[in-house]
C-alpha positions in Angstrom: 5.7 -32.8 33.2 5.8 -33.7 36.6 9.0 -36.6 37.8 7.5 -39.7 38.9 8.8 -38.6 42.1 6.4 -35.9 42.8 3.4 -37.9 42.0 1.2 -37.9 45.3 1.2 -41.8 45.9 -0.8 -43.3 48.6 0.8 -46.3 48.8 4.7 -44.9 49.1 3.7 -42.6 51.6 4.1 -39.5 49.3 0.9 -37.6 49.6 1.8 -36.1 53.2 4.1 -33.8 53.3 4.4 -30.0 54.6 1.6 -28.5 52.8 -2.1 -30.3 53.5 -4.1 -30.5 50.0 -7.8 -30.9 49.2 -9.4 -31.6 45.8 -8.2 -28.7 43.4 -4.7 -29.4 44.7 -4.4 -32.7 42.9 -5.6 -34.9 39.8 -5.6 -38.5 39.2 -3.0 -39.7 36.9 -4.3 -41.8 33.7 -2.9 -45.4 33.7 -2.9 -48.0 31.5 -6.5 -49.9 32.0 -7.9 -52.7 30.6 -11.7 -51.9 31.7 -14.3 -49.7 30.5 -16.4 -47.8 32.6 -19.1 -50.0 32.4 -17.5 -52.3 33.4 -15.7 -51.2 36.2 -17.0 -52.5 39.9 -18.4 -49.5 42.6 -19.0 -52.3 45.2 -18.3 -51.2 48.5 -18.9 -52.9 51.9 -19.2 -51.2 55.1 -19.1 -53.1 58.6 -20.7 -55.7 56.9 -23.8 -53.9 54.8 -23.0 -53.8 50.8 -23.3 -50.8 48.6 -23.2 -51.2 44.8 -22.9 -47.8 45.0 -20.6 -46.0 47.3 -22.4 -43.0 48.5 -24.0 -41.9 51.8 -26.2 -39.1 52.2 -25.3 -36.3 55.0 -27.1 -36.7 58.1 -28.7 -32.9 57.8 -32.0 -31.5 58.6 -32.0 -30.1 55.3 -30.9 -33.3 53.2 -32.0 -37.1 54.7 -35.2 -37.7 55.9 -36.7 -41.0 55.1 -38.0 -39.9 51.8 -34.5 -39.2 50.9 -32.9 -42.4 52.1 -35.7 -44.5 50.6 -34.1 -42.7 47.5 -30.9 -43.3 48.5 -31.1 -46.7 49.3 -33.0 -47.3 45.9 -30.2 -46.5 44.0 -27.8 -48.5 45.8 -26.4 -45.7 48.3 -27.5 -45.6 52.3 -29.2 -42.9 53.7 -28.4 -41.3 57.3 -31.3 -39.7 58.8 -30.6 -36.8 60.8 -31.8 -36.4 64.7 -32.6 -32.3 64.9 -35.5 -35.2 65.7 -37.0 -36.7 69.0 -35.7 -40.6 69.4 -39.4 -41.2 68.9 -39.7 -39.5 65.8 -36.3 -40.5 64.4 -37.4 -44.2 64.6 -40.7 -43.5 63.1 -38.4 -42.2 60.1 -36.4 -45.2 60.1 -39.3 -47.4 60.3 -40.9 -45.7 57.0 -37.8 -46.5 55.0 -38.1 -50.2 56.6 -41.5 -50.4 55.4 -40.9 -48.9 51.9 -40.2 -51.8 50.8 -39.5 -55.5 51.7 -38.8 -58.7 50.2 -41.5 -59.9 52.5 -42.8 -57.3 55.0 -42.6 -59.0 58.5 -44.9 -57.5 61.2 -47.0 -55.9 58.7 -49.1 -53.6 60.2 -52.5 -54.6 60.8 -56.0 -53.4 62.3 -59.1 -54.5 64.1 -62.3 -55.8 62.9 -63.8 -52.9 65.0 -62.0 -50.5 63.3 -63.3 -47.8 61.0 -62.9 -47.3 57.5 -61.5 -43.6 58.7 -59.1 -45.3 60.7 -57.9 -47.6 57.7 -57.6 -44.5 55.8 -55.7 -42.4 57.9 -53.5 -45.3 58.7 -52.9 -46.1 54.6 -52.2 -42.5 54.1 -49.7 -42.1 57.1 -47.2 -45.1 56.3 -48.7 -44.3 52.1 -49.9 -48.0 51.6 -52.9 -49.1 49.3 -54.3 -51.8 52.2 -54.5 -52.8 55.4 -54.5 -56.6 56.7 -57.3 -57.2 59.3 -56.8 -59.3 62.0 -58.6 -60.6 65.8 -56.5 -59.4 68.8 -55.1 -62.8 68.8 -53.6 -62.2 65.2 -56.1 -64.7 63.1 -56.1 -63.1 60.3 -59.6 -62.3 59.1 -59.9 -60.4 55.7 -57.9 -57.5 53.7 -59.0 -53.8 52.9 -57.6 -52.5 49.8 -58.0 -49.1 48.0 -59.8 -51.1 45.6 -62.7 -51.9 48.3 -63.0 -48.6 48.9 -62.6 -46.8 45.5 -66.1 -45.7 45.8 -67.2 -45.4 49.4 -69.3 -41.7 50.2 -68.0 -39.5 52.6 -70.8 -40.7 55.5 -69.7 -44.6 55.4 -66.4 -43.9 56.4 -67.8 -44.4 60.3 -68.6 -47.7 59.5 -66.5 -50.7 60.2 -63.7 -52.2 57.6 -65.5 -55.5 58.4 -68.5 -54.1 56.1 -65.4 -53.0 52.7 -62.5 -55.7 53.7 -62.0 -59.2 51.5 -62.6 -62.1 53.1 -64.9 -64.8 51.2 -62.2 -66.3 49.0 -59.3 -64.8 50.5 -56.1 -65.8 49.1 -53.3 -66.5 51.3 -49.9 -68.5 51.2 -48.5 -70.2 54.1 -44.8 -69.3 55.6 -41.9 -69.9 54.1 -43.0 -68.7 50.3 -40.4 -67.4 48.1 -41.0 -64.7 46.1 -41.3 -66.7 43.0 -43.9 -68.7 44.8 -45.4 -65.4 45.6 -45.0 -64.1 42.4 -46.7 -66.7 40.8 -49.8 -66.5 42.9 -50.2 -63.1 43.0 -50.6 -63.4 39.0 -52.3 -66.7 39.4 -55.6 -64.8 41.1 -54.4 -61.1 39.8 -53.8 -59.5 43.5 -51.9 -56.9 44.5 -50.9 -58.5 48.2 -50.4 -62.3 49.6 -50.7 -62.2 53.1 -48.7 -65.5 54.7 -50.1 -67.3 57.4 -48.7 -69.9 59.8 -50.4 -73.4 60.3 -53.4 -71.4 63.2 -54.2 -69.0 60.3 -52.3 -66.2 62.3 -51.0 -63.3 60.3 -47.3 -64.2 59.9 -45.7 -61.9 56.8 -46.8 -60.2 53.7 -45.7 -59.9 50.0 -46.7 -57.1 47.4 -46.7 -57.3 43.8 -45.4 -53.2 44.7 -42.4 -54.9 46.6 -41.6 -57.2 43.7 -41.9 -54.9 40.9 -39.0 -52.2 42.9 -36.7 -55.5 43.4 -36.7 -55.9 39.4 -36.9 -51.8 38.9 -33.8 -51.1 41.1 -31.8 -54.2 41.1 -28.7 -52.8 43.1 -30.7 -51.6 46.1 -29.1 -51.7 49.2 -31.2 -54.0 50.8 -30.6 -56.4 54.5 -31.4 -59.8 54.8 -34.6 -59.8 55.0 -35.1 -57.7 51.5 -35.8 -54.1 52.8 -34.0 -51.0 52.5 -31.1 -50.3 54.4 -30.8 -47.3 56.6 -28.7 -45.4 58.8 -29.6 -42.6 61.8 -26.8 -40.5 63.4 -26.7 -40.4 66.9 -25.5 -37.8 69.6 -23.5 -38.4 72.9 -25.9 -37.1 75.2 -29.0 -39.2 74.7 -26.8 -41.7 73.0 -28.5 -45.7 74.9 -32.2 -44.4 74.2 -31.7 -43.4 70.7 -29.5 -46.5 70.3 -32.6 -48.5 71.6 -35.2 -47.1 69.6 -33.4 -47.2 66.3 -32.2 -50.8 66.8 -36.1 -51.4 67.6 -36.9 -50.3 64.4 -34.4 -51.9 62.5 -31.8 -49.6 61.4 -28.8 -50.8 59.8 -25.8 -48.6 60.7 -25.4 -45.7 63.8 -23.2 -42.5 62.7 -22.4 -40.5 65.8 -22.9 -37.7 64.7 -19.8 -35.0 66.3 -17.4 -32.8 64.5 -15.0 -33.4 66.9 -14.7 -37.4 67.3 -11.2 -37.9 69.2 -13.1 -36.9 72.5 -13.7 -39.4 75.3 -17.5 -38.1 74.5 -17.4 -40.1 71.2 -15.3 -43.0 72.0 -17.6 -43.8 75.0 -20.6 -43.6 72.5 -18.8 -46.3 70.8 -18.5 -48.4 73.3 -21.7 -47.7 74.5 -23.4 -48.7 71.1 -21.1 -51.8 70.7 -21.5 -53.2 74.3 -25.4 -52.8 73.9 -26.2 -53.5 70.0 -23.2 -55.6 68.6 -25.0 -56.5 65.6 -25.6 -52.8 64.3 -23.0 -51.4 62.4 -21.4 -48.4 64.0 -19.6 -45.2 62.5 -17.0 -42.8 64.5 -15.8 -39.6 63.8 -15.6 -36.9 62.6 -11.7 -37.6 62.9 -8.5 -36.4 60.2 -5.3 -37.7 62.0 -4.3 -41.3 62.4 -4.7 -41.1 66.4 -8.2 -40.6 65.6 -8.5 -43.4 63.8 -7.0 -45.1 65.9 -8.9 -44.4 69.2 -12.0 -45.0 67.0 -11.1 -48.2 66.3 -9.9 -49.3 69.6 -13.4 -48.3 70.9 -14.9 -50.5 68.7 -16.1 -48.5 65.3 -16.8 -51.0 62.5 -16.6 -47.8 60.1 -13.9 -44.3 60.5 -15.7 -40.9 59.0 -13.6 -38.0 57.7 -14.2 -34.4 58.0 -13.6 -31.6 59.9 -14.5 -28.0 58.4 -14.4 -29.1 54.6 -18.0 -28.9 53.8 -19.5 -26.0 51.9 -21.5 -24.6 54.6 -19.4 -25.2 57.5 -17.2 -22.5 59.2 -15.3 -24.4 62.1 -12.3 -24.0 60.0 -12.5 -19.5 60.5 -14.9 -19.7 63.9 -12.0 -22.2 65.8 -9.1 -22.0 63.2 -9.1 -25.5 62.9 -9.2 -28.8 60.9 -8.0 -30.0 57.9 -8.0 -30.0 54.2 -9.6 -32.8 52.6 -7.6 -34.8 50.7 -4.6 -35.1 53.1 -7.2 -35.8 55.9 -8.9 -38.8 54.1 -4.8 -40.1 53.2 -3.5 -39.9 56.8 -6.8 -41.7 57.8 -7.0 -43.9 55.2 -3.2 -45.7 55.9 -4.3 -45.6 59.8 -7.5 -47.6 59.1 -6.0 -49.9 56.5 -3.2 -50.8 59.1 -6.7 -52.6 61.2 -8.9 -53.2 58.2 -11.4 -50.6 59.0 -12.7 -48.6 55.9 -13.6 -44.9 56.2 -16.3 -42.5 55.0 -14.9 -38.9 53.4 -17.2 -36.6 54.4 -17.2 -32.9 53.4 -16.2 -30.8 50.6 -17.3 -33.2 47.6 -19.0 -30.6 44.4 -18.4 -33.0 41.5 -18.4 -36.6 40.2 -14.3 -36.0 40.4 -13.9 -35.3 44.0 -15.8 -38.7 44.8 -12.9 -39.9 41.8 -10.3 -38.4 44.5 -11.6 -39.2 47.6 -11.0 -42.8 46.6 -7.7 -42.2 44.8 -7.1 -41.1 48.1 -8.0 -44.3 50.2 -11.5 -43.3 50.9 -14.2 -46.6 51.1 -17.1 -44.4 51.0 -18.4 -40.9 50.3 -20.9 -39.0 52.2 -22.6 -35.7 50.4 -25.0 -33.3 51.3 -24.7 -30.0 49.3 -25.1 -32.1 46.0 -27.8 -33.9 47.3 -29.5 -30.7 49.3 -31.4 -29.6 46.0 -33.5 -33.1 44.7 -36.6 -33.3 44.5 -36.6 -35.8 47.6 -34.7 -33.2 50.2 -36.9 -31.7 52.5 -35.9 -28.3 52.2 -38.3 -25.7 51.1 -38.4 -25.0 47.4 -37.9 -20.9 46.5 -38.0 -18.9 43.3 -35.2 -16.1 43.4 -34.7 -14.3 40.1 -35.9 -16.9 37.6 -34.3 -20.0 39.0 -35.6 -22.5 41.6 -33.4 -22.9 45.3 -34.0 -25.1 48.0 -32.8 -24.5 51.4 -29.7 -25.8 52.4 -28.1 -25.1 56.1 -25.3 -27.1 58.4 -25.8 -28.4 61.5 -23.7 -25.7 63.2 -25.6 -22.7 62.3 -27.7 -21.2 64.2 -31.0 -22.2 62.9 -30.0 -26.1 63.3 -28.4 -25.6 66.4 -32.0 -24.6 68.0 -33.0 -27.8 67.6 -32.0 -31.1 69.3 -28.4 -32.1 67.5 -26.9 -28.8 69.3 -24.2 -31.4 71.5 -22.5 -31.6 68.0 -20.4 -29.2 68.3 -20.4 -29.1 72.1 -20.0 -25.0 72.2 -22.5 -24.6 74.9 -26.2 -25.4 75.9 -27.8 -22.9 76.8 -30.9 -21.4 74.3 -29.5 -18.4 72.5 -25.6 -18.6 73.4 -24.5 -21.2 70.9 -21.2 -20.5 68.8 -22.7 -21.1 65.1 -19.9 -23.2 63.1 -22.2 -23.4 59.9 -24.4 -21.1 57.6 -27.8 -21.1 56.1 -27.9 -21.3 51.9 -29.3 -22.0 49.1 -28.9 -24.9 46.7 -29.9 -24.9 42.8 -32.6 -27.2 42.6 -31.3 -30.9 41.2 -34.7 -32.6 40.0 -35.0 -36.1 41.3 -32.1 -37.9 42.7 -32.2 -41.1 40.8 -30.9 -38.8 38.0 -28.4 -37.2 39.9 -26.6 -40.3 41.7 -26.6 -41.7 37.5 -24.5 -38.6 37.1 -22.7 -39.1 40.3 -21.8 -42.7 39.9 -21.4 -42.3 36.0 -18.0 -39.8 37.1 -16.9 -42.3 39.5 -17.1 -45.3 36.9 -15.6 -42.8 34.3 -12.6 -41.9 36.5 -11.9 -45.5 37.2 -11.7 -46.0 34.0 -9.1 -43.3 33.7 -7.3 -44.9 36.4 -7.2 -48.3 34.9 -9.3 -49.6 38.6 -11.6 -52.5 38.0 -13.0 -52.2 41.2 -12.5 -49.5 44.4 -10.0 -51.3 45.9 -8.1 -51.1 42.8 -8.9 -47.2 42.8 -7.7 -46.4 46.3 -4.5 -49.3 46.2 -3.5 -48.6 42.4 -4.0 -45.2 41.5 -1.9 -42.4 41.2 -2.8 -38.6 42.3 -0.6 -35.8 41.0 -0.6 -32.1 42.3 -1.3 -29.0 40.1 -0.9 -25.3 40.3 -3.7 -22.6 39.9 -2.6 -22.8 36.4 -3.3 -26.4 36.4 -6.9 -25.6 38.0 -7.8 -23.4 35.6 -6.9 -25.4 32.6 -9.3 -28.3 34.2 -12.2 -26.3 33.7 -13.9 -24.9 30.4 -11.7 -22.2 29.6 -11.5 -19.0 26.7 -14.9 -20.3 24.9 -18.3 -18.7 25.9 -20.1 -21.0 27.2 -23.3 -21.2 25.6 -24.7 -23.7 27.9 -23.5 -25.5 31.0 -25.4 -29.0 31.3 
């Protein structure tokens, strides 16, 4: 058994030392506890947006697009939408997650009375909504086309205008300011599926779905901004940084990630005070950084938010193509007492394969975890689905390989411009495939509430201030998994 002086404890400074350690160095020592794990806390806060559940998907090609950070966001997380995208198109993706669902949607979109039914159709199946609000060009709101108008339409009417399908005799509206009780009760009141709000002119003001009141009462630990719709998150380069910036704060996201390995360059920290300077109310992220001077010029910049990270994730190679970085779990310490020192948290990011390295990253000092590989195989990651001997894959890659860095995020690694010359610091993989990822982030978030549990941490502070971290041999790592059985079945 290991003296109490070898324990790896954060908060007496022991965990650095000569050697740096990641995961399969160390285990968190059971305390006593006085919780179970369902009852433990996973609350985590970030700049200022809430997460009842403390994870953050990778900004890859290959992992978050806005079907994936709908997901995300669903199940309390935030999703960060990767930019191997135009700006256009990346704000198009955060706008879908906006739209996805809402306490009350806004600026709903709307169309003409001179518009086609086609139109209304394409339109409904691009941003996938069951009807369209129809309003004058001065925004009087004039009727409402719902799948239901047009269950049975032939193929030749669809050149026709909506103003021959849409609702408008008897159309039931609610003025501004109607909670979503109100709305609730008038949307079963006169059995409707949507309440369009108007102001005191009759002019198209907001809009409220029986849809967007069902997911609130579905997924009640969404992460959701004041307004009621998902929160979302878009990483962001150095090199196009103000009209990104512009586009995504246009439509509404929640938190900027520059999106670097390297993040103690004057590149990065001039993105941060770029971002800052220009959109003060967005939350921003720095990094990748894993030595207090990072975290430190981060901060100073102006970050809200420190991520962690260089070389430890399973498909990056910086660590053998430039022979540098850091093991995990000493970077996320060293970064961890830097930020606490000016009350910034930080995101560890890379190198997380089970529930209990999300347990350590924490133990650790870590506020937040980012994953991709675990995340790279659901249902909702767009990566291509493959059968290969019997078992299903999806496609999995890092931004530094070759194949990402053809596209636009190539400044992340800054190794050169120019088509065809790049220095890959990443490969392209394969992921078992995971099934949906509502399942998944249960399993995820079930480990982290187990290991708190273990730790005797009511909440994540109490898992990054409290508990204890020990290091093990290769002995050690072996007895931690299933060992001299056959195992019949591994779940």
């Amino acid at each position: 058994m290991a003296a109490t002086g070898e324990y790896l404890d954060p908060n007496k400074g022991l965990f650095a030392g000569s050697q740096a350690l990641t995961f399969d160095d160390v285990l968190v020592v059971p305390g006593y506890s006085e919780v179970l794990p369902d009852n433990v806390d996973t609350t985590a806060v970030l700049g200022g947006i809430e997460l009842r559940v403390p994870l953050i998907s990778a900004a890859m090609d290959t992992v978050t697009e806005a079907p994936l950070a709908i997901a995300m966001a669903r199940e309390g997380g935030i999703g960060i939408l990767h930019r191997n995208l135009t700006p256009a198109e990346q704000a198009e993706q955060v706008d879908l997650v906006k739209r996805a669902q809402a306490g009350m949607i806004s600026n709903p979109i709307s169309l003409p009375p001179t518009a086609t039914l086609d139109d209304a159709e394409t339109l409904m199946a691009t941003h996938k909504i069951s009807g369209v609000p129809i309003c004058e060009p001065d925004g009087r709101l004039v009727g409402i086309l719902t799948n239901r108008d047009i269950r049975f339409c032939t193929p030749d009417e669809y050149g026709q205008p909506v103003t021959d399908f849409m609702t408008s005799d008897g159309l039931v509206t609610a003025p501004v300011g109607t909670t979503l009780e109100g709305a609730k009760a008038v949307l079963h009141k006169y059995r409707i599926e949507k309440l369009p709000l108007v102001d005191g002119d009759g002019l198209l003001a907001g809009l409220i779905t029986v849809k967007d009141i069902d997911k609130r009462i579905e997924k009640p630990n969404a992460s959701l901004d004041a307004s009621g719709r998902l929160r979302v998150g878009a990483a962001i380069g150095v090199t196009d940084t103000a009209e990104r910036a512009d586009l995504l704060a246009q439509a509404g996201v929640d938190m900027l990630v520059i999106d670097t390995a390297h993040g103690h360059t004057a590149g990065v920290i001039e993105a941060v005070r770029t971002i800052k300077k220009g959109w003060p109310e967005i939350t921003v992220v720095g990094g990748n950084v894993v030595t207090a001077e990072g975290v430190d010029a981060l901060v100073e910049a102006g970050a809200d938010v420190v991520k962690v990270g260089v070389g430890a994730g399973s498909i990056c190679t910086t660590r053998i193509v430039a022979g540098a970085g850091m093991p995990q779990m000493t970077a996320i310490y060293e970064c961890a007492m830097a930020a606490r020192a000016h009350g910034v948290p930080i995101i560890a990011d890379g190198g997380v394969v089970t529930s209990g390295d999300i347990v350590k990253c924490f133990a650790a000092g870590a506020n937040a975890v980012m994953v991709g590989n675990l995340l790279a195989g659901t249902d909702e990651a767009p990566g291509d689905l493959e059968l290969v001997d019997g078992a299903m894959w999806k496609t999995y890659r890092g931004m530094g390989s070759a194949g990402a860095m053809r596209g636009r995020a190539a400044d992340r690694y800054g190794s050169g411009q120019t088509p065809g010359k790049h220095v890959p610091e990443g490969v392209e993989a394969r992921v078992r495939y995971a099934g949906s990822i509502s399942d998944l982030i249960g399993q995820m978030a079930g480990g982290l509430r187990s290991g708190m549990g273990y730790a005797g941490a009511a909440d994540i502070e109490e898992l990054r201030t409290r508990s204890r971290l020990v290091r093990i041999t290769q002995s050690g790592l072996r007895e931690s998994h299933p060992h001299d059985v056959a195992v019949m079945r591994d779940e």
